[in-house]
N, C-alpha and C positions, 0 to 999 in steps of 0.2 A: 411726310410733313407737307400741310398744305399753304401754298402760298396765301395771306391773306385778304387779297383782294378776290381771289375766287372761292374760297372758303364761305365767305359771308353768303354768298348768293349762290353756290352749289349746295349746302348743305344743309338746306328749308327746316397732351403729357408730358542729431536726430538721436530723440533717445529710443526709440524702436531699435534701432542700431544700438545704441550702447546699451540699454537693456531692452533686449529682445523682447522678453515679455511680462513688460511694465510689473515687476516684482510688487507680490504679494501681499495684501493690506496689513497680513504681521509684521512685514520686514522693519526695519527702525527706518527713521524720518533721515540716521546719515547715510543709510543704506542704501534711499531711494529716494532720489530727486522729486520724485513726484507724488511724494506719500502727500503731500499739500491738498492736492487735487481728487485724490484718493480718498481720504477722511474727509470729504463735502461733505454738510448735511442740507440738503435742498429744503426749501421754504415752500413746501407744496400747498397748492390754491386753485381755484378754481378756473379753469383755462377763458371761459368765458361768459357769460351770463347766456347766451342762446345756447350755451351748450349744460350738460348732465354734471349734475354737483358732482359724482363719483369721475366725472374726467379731470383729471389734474394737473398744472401745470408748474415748473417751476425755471431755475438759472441757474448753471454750474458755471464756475471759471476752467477752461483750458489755457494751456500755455499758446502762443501767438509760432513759439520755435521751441519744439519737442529738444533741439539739441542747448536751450536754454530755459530751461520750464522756472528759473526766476527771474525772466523778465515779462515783456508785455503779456497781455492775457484777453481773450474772448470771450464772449459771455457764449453762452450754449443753454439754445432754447432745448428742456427736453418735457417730456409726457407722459403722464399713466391712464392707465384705464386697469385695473385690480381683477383678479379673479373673484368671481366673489364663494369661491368653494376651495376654502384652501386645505381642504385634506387633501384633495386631486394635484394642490397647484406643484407643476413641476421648476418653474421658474420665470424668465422672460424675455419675449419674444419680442426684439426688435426690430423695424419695421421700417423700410425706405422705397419712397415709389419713383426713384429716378430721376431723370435730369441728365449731364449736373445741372444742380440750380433748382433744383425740385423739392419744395419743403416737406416736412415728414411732419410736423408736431400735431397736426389734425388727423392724423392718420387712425389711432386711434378709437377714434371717436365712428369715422368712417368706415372703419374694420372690424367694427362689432358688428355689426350685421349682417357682414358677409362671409365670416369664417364660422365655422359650426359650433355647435356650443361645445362637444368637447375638448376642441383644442381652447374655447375661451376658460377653459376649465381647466386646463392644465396652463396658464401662461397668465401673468401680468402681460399688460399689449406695452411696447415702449416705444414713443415717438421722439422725434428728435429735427429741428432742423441743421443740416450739418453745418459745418461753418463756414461764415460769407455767405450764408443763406437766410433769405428770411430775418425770422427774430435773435437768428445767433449770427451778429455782427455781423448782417448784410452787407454785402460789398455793391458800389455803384459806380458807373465811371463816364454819368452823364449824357449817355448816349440819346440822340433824335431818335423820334421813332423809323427815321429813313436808313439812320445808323445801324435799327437792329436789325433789318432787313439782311441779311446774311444772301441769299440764295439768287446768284448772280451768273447767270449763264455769260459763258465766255465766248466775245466778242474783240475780232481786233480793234474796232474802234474806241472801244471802250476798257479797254482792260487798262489804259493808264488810271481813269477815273474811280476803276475796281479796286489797284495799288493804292490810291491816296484812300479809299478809304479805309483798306485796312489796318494802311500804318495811323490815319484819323483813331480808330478805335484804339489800336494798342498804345497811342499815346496820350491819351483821356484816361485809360484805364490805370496808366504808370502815374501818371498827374496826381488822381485822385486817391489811389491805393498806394502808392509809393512801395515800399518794403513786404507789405502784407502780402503783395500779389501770391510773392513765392512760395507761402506758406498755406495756401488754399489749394490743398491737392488730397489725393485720393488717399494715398497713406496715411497723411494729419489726420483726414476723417476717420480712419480706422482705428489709429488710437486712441483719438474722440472717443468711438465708440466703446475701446477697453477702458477708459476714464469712467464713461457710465457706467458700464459693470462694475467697476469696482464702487462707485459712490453707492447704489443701489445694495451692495455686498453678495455679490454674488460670484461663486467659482468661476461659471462658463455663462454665456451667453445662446441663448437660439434664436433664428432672425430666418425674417423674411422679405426679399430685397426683388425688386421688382426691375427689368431694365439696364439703366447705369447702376442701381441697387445692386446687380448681383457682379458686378465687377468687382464695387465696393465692397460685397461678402467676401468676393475670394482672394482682394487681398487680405483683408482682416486674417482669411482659414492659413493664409501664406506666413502672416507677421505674427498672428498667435495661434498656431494649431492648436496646442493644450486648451485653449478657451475656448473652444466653437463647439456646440453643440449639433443641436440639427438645426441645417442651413435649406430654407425652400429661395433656389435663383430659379426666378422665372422670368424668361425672355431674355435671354442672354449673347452678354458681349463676350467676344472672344480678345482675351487679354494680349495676344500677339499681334494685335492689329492697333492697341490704342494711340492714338484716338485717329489721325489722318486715316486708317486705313476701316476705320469704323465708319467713319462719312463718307470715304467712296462706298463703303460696302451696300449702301443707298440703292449707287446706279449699279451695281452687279445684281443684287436682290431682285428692282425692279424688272430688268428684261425679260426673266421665264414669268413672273407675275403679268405682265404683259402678255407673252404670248399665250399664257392659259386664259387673259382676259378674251383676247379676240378669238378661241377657239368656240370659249364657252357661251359668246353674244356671238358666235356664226351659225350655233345650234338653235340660237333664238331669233332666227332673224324675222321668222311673224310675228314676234312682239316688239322687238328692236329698229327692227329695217335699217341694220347699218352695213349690211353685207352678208351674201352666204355661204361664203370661208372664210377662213381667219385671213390670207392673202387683203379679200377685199375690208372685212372690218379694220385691219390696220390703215390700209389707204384712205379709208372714210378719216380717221384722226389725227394722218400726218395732214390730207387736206384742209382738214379746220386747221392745223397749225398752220400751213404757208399761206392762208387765206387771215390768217389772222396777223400773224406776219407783213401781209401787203395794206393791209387793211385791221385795227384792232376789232373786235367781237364787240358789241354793245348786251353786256347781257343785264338786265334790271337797271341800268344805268352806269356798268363798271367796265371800261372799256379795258378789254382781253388783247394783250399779245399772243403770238404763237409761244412765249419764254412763259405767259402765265400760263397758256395751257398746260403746259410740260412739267413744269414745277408744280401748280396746283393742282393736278391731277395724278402724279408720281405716285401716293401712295395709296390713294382710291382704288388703282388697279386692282390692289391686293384682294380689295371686296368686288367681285365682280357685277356683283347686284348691282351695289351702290353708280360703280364706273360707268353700268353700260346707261343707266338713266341719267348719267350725269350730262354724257356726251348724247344722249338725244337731245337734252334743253339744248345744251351748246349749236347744237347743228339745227336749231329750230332758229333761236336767233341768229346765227349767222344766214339766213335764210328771209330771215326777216318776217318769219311766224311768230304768233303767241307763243308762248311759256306752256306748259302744263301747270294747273292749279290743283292737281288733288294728290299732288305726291305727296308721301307717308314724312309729317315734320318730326324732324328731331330736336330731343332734350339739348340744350346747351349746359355743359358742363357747369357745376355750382360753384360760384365763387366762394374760397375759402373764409374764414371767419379771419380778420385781422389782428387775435390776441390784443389788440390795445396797439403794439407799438408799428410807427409810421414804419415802411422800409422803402431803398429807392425805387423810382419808378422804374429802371433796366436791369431787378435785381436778379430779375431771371438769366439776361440774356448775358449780363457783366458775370454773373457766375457759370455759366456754361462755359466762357472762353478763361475765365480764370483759370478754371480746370480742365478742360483738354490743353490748353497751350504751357500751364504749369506742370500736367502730369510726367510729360515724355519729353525727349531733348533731340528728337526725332523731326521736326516740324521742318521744310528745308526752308533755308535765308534768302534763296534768289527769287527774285521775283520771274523772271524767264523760266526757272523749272513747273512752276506752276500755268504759266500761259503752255508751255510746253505737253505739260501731261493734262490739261483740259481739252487741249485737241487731239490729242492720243485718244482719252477718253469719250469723247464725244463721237469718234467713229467707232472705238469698242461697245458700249450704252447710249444710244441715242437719244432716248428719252430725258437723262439723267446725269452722264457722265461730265458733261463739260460743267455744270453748279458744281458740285464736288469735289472737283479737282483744281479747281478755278484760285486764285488768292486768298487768302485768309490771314486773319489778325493775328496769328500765331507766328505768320512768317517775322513777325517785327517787335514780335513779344519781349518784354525787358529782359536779359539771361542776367540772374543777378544770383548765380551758387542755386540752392536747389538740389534736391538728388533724383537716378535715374529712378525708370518707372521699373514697379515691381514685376517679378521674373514668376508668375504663378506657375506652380509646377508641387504639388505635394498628394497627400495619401489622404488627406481628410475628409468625412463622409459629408455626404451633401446629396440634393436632388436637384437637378435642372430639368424646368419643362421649358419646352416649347413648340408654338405652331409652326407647321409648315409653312403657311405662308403669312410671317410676320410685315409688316412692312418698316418695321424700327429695327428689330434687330433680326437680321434674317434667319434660314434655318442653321447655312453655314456659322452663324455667332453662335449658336450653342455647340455645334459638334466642334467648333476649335476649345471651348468653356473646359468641355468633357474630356479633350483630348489631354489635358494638360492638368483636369483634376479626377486622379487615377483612384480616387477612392470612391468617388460619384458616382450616382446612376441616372438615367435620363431619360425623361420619357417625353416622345413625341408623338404629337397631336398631328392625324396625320390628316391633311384638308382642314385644319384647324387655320382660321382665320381671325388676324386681331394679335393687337400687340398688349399684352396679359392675362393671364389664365387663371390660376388659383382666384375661386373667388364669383368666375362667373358659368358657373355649372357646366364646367367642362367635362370630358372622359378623363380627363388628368387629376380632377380635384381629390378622390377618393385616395390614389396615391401618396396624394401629398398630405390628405388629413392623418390617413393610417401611419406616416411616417413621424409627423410633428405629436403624434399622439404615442404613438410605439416605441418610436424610435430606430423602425425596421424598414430598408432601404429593399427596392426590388432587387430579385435575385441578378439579375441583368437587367441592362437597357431592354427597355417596351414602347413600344409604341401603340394606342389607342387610336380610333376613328372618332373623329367629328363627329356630328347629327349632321343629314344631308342641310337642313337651311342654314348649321354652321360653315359648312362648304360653301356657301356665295358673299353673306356677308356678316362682319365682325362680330360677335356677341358684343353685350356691354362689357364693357370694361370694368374688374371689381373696383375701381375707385377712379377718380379724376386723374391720370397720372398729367407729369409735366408737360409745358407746350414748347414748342421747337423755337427758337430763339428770334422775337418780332413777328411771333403770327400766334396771338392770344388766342386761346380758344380753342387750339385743336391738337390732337394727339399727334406726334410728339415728340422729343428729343431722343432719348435710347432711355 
């Protein structure tokens, strides 16, 4: 996650309990509280005028409290895209690119292109923004844009002004949201999702969930195993860490991405010149940081701390290419050289289509802490524990550890009932891929994903670089096609190699996923 001040200018994503599993579209209406919700018939239309008359969009009601499904209600933005060979079609494939806070209802639209025609040939595509997201009851809680700025290395002079902000945020966010907060979690979403299946009519469900998507698959495969078909989690979180232990897993990830950055720019050092071991390339980095430190970095006009370097370059490592030209510009201006003008520009990510309706301006970032601070009851209360383990962590991960572990809006969160977070552990088949070196969700998030779902198989990309796979012509993708088309899981875990130029830096990404909470524009949250 790149900080966005150097972004811009380095860079030239309960009735589950009472009824387990939301009984059966035959059952009678006294049978099942939620047969209401269940017999929708959606008013499907066209999602948007820039977009294909066959994409379509429409509005379910969910209940607001699964364990009162006849009171308040949400609306739920959801989406199709049709097979259009329905003798093959085997059913449909629902579709989430992460977050939280990451809308899905375009997804669709943007996933016909990059999934091969035979699985579009076996699947209606189904989008959906989950709830508090987006076009389905977006949640806001006002925030500055200084507000969403999360990514706050830890300082003792400052860490009072850290605390006021993040009890600032969790009480903007209780203000505006009042009651709903609690009910914007991981689990709602997943019976969100069995609501869809059943409005659609259909037995089971297949998805593919990208990110914070494949948490969200695996509690869905937790709360309704008989409804899951085949599930592709790619880039995966490990469900034993949610969510604090997912945001440090940041600054653990980062350190060997680190040190394979300065190995592999010490092999380069006639095209680099930042040092001829990894020893001195590290020194060249930490020096722009104390140098920035004493002094901020003027690079295009955006003057750089040693805390931006750190932060906005955390997850570049991962791409090695990317990191070692990043920090050449760096060390030109700190130098007080020109720029280089003929580095390779990149695509900025496309803004989504707006469906018509306004949603708030922080609905990204107000839904991210909705849901890591509503999923788990884990978050600790003192503010001293977290000044405490930011400096623990700052000498374990230097690059990284102290943002991480630093205060967060969670510690002040409203505790208003709520239940604990899902315990995933079952036999249901599924596929996880992932890169070796992700910079969102690291390699250890999937082998904790795998550990814990015993009926999965996983395969990883080994030198595989970039946070999402399926989609962008990876060694993984053929697995996953063969499986969403088959149905057949590898015999065991596998691992594939990269292409060497995916060894240094990211492929594209098969679609826009989420951005990390106040830094628009770049990949991303989990």
């Amino acid at each position: 996650m790149r900080s966005s001040r150097i972004a811009t200018v380095l860079a030239a994503s309960v009735v589950a309990t009472l009824v387990p599993a939301l009984a059966p579209a035959t059952a009678s209406a006294a049978a099942n509280p939620l047969d209401q919700y269940l017999r929708q018939k959606p008013a499907w239309h066209r999602c948007d005028r820039s977009m294909p008359v066959t994409f379509q969009c429409a509005t379910i009601k969910v209940p607001l409290d699964y364990s009162r499904p006849g009171g308040k209600k949400l609306d739920l933005a959801i989406s199709r895209l049709r097979t259009s060979t329905r003798a093959e079609r085997r059913g449909v494939l629902l579709l989430n690119p992460g977050g939280p806070g990451g809308p899905g209802v375009g997804m669709p639209e943007q996933m016909a292109s990059e999934l091969p025609k035979s699985v579009r040939n076996k699947y209606d595509l189904i989008g959906f923004d989950p709830r508090g997201i987006g076009q389905s009851s977006g949640v806001g809680c006002g925030m500055t844009d200084a507000e969403q700025n999360w990514e706050r290395p830890y300082k003792a002079g400052t860490f009072t002004k850290d605390v006021k902000w993040a009890r600032t945020v969790a009480e903007k966010c209780a203000a505006k949201q009042g009651d709903k907060l609690r009910h914007i979690t991981t689990r709602n979403t997943a019976r969100d999702m069995d609501v869809i299946r059943g409005v659609l009519g259909e037995k089971k469900i297949s998805y593919l969930g990208y990110s914070y998507g494949t948490y969200l698959g695996a509690v869905y495969t937790q709360m309704f195993p008989g409804r899951s078909d085949r599930f592709v989690l790619d880039s995966a979180v490990d469900p034993a860490r949610i969510w604090r232990g997912m945001i440090q897993i940041w600054a653990e990830g980062t350190e060997p991405a680190f040190t394979r950055w300065t190995a592999w720019t010490a092999e380069r050092n006639s095209t680099y010149k930042l040092g001829k071991t990894p020893e001195a390339v590290r020194k060249t980095f930490y020096d722009l940081v104390a140098q920035a430190d004493r002094k901020p970095i003027d690079l295009d006009g955006a003057k750089l701390s040693g805390d931006d370097l750190r932060a906005g370059l955390r997850a570049t490592f991962f791409s090695v290419r990317d990191a070692a030209e990043a920090v050449v510009e760096l060390k030109k201006a700190a130098e007080g050289r020109p720029r280089s003008r003929d580095r390779e520009a990149r695509t900025p990510a496309p803004v989504p289509p707006s469906f018509g309706r306004a949603v708030p301006a922080d609905n990204a970032t107000a839904g991210f802490w909705t849901v890591v601070c509503a999923d788990t009851r884990n978050w600790p209360r003192d503010p001293e524990r977290y000044r405490s383990d930011a400096i623990r962590d700052k000498a374990r991960y230097p690059l990284y550890g102290d943002v991480v572990s630093n205060i967060m809006p969670c510690a002040f969160w409203k505790k208003t009932g709520g239940e604990p977070a899902t315990k995933v552990g079952n036999k249901v088949g599924a596929l996880i891929l992932q890169n070796e070196w992700d910079s969102q969700t690291p390699l250890a998030g999937g082998q904790g994903l795998r550990r814990v779902m015993k009926g999965a198989k996983m395969v990883t990309v080994a030198g595989g670089v970039g946070h999402g796979i399926y989609g962008s012509k990876s060694c993984a993708d053929k697995t996953a096609t063969a499986y969403l088309t088959t149905g057949r899981l590898p015999a065991e875990d596998a691992t594939c190699q990269a292409a060497p130029t995916a060894r240094e830096r990211a492929t594209p990404n098969p679609l826009p996923l989420p951005t990390p909470p106040g830094v628009p524009g770049t990949v991303s949250r989990f």
